[in-house]
Every structure is written in structure tokens, then in C-alpha cells.
C-alpha positions in Angstrom: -38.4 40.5 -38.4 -40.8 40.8 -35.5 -42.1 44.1 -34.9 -40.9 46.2 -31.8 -43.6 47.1 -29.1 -42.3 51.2 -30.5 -42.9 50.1 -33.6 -46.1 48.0 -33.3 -48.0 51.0 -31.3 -46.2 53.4 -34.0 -48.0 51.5 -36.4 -51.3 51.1 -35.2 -51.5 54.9 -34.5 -51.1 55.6 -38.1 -53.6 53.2 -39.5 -56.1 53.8 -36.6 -56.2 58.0 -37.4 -56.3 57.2 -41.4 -58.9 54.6 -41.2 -61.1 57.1 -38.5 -60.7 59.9 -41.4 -61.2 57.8 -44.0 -65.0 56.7 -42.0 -65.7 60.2 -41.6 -65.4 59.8 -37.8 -64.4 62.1 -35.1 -62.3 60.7 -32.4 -65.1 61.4 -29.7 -67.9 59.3 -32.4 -65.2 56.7 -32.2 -64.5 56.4 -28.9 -68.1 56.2 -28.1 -69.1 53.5 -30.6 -67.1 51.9 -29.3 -68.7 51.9 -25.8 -65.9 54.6 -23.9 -67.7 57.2 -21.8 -68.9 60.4 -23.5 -66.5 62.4 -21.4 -63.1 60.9 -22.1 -64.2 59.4 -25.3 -62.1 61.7 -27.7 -59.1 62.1 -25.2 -58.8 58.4 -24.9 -58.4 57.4 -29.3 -56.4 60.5 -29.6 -53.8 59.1 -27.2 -54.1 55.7 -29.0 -53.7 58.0 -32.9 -50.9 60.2 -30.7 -49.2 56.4 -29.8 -49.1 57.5 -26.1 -51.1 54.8 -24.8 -51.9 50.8 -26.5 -55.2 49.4 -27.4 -55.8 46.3 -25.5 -56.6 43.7 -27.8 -60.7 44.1 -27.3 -60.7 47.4 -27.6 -58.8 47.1 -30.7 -60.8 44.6 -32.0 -63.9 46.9 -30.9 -62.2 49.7 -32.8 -61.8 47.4 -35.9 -65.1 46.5 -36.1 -66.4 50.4 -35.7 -64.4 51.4 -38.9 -65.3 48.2 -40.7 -61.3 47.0 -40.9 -59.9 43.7 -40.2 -58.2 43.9 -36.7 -55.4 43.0 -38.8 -55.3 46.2 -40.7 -54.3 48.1 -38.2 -51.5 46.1 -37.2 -49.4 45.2 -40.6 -46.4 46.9 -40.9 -46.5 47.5 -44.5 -49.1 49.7 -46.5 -48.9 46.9 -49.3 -49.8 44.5 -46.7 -52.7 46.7 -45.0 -54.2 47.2 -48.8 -54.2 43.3 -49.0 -55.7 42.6 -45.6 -58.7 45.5 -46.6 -59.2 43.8 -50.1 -59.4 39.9 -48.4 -61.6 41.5 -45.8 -64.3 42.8 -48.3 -64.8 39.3 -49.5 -67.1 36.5 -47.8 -64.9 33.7 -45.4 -65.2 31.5 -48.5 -64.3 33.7 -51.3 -60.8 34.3 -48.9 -59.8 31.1 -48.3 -59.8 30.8 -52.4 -57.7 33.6 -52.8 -55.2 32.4 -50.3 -55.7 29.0 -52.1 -55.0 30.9 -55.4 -51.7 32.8 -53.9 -50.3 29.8 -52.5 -50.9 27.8 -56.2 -49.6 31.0 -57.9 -46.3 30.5 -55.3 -46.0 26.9 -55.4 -45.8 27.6 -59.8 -43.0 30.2 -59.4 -40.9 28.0 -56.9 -42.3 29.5 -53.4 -39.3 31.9 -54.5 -40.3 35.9 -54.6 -39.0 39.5 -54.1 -39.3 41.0 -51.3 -39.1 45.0 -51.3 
């Protein structure tokens, strides 16, 4: 089920204010890391956290790459999918692709049939 722009900007308000507290940031150290002007910096992530306004993609991207978080992360609309995007993303562009390898194998033996919750 694809995600409703509500819903998608819903989303990425929640994972953008825990990821911020989790790196010990305020919004206005955030906003200017990631290259907004001093005076509006804070105003500008707290209507992003708030889900007033959207990220473009950049800045979101820009955002990511401040808290050290996939771009991903802050998009996936489960927590049990955000976990497993922050785990992959600790691990080198080869160690990844293994993993995924190593899902996909660990599918493929169970019938490509799981559980969804």
C-alpha cells in the first residue's frame, strides 16, 4: 500500500525529531548544518518535525546525512523497517549487498512465503 502524501510527511516528522534527539541536536544546530540561515534555521526543522511543511528531497537527503541516517530512515513507514534500514546502513556497500543476498537465500529456503504483521 503506497503511502499518502499525509502520511509520508507524518512519517518523516516523527523519525526526523527522534533521530535530531537521539544526535543530541537542537533544531537551530540542525538546520544550520545543514546550510539554512542562522535566523530561520530552528523555525524552518521545527515545521518539518511539526509536519507543516515537506523536505524537498536535497534537503532531506542533507538532513540524513547530518544525523548520520540513511535518507531512507526517515521515510519507512514501519519502526521494524527504520531499525532494519539503520542496521544495513552501519555496514560497508559490500557487507549490505550480502545481507540482502543472505535475506533473499533465507526467503527463497522458506518458499518466498512470510508473515506480514
Amino acid at each position: 500500500m503506497a503511502q499518502t502524501e499525509v502520511d509520508a510527511r507524518s512519517i518523516f516528522a516523527q523519525r526526523l525529531k527522534a533521530a535530531r534527539e537521539d544526535a543530541g541536536l537542537t533544531q537551530k544546530e540542525l538546520g544550520m548544518s545543514v546550510g539554512l540561515p542562522q535566523e530561520t534555521a530552528a523555525v524552518r526543522i521545527n515545521r518539518y518535525e511539526k509536519g507543516v511543511h515537506d523536505a524537498d528531497l536535497a534537503t532531506a537527503r542533507r538532513i540524513a546525512q547530518s544525523l548520520g541516517v540513511p535518507l531512507a530512515f526517515l521515510y519507512a513507514d514501519t519502526d521494524v523497517l527504520a531499525e532494519a534500514i539503520l542496521t544495513l546502513g552501519l555496514l560497508s556497500k559490500s557487507e549490505q549487498r550480502k545481507a540482502v543476498a543472505d535475506l533473499k537465500a533465507r526467503l527463497a529456503q522458506e518458499g518466498g512465503a512470510s508473515e506480514k504483521d
